[in-house]
C-alpha positions as CSV (number, residue, x, y, z in Angstrom):
1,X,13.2,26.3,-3.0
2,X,12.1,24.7,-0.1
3,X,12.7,20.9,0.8
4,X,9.9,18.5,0.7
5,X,8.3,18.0,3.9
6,X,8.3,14.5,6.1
7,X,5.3,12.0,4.7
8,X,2.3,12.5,7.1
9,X,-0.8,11.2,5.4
10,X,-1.0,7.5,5.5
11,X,-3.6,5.6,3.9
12,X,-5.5,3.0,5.9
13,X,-7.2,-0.1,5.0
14,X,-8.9,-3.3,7.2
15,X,-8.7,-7.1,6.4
16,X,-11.2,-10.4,7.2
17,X,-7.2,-11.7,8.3
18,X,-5.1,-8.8,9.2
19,X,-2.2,-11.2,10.0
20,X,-2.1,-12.8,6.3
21,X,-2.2,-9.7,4.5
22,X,0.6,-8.5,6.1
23,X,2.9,-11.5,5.4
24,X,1.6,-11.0,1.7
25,X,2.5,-7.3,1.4
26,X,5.6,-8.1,2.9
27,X,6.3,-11.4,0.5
28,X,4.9,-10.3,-2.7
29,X,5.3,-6.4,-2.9
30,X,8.6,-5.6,0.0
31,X,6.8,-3.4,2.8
32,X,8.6,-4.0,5.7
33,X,6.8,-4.7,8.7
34,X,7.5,-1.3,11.3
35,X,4.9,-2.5,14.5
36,X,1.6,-4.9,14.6
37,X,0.0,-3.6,18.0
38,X,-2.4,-7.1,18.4
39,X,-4.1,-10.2,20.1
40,X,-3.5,-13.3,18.8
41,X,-4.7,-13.1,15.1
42,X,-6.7,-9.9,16.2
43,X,-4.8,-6.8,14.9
44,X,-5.0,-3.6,16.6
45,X,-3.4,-1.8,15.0
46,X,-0.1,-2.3,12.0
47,X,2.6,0.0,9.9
48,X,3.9,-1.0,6.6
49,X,6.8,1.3,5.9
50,X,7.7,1.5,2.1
51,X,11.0,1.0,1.3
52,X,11.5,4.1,-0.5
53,X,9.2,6.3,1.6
54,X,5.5,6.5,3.7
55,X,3.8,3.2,4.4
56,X,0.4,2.3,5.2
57,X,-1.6,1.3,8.5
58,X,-3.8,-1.6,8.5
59,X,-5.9,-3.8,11.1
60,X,-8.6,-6.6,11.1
61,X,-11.8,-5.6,10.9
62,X,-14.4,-5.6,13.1
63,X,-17.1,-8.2,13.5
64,X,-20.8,-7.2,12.1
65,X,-22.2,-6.1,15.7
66,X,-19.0,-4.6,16.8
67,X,-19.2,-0.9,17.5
68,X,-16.6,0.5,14.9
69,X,-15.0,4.2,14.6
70,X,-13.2,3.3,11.5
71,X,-15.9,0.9,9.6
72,X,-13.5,0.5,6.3
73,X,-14.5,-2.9,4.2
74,X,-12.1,-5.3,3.4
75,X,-11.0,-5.4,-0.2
76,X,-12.1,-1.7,-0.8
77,X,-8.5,-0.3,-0.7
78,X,-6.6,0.8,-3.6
79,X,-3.1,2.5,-3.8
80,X,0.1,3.5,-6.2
81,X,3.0,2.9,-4.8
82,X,6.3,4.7,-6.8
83,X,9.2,2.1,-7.1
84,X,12.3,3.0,-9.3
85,X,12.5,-0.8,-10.1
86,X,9.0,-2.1,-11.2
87,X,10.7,-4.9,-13.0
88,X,11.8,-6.6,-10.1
89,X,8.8,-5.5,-7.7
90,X,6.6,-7.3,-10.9
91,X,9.0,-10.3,-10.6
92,X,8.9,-10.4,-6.6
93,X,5.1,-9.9,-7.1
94,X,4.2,-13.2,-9.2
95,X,6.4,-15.4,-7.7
96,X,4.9,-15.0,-4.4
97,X,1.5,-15.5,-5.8
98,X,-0.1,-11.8,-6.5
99,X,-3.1,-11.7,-9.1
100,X,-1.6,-9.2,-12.1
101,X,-4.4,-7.0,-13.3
102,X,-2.4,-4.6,-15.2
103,X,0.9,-6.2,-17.2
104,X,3.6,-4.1,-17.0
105,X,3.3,-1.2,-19.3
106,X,4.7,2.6,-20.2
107,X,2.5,4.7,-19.5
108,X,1.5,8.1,-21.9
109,X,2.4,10.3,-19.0
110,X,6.1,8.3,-18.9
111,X,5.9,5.8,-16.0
112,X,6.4,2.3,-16.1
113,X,3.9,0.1,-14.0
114,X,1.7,-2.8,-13.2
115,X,-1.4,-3.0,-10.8
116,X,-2.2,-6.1,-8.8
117,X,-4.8,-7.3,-6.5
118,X,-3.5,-8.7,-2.8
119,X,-5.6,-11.9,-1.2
120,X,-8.3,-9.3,0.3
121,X,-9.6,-8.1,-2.7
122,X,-7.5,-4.4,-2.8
123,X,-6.2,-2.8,-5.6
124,X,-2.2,-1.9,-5.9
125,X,-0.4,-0.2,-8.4
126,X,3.4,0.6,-8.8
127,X,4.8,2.9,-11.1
128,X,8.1,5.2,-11.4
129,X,5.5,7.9,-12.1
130,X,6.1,10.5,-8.9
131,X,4.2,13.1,-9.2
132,X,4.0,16.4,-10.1
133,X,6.4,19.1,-8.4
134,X,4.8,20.9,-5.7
135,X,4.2,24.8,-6.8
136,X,6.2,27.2,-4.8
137,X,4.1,28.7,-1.8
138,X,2.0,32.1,-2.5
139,X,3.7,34.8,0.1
140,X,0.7,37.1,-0.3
């Protein structure tokens, strides 16, 4: 059985105040901030690491005008997030202030989790649901 390759697909997302939603994500649900590439409260460029494995990018986003490779909208970002301790993530998460949509819960597919919305409008949830096993490789 092979090992499980390296995480290489990280989700993106853009903010009206790039710099504020990274102090929230950092505060409320413990990404730890890895660079912020940026001008003054312009962000270039930003990597959230997750403690326990990937991370996200994240910048502001561009003015209406602006010529924009990358036009995400703010608030239209949603993620899950696996955490062996979604007790204390939920804790950590509504004392610093982040709106609970979903209570903690089990789940019928045996995960326990709670979503929540961050300042910008995007969705978060965080579960000890990991997936399914990857299926062995077809030689042929």
């Amino acid at each position: 059985m092979g090992t499980t390759p390296e995480k290489q697909v990280w989700p993106s997302l853009r903010a009206r105040d790039a710099r504020a939603l990274i102090k929230f994500l950092v505060d409320a649900f413990g990404f730890e901030q890895t660079v912020v590439y940026a001008d003054g409260d312009l962000v270039h460029h930003a990597q959230l690491s997750w403690p326990e494995g990937g991370g996200i990018m994240l910048g502001s986003a561009k003015q209406d005008g602006e010529d924009d490779a990358w036009p995400l909208r703010p608030g239209s970002f949603g993620a899950y997030a696996v955490t062996a301790d979604p007790d204390r993530l939920y804790a950590r998460a509504k004392a610093a202030g982040a709106e609970i949509t979903s209570e903690l819960r089990e789940t019928d597919y045996g995960s326990r989790d709670f979503a929540a919305r961050d300042p910008e409008g995007n969705r978060w949830s965080f579960g000890t649901y990991r997936g399914e096993p990857r299926k062995a490789a077809d030689p042929g």
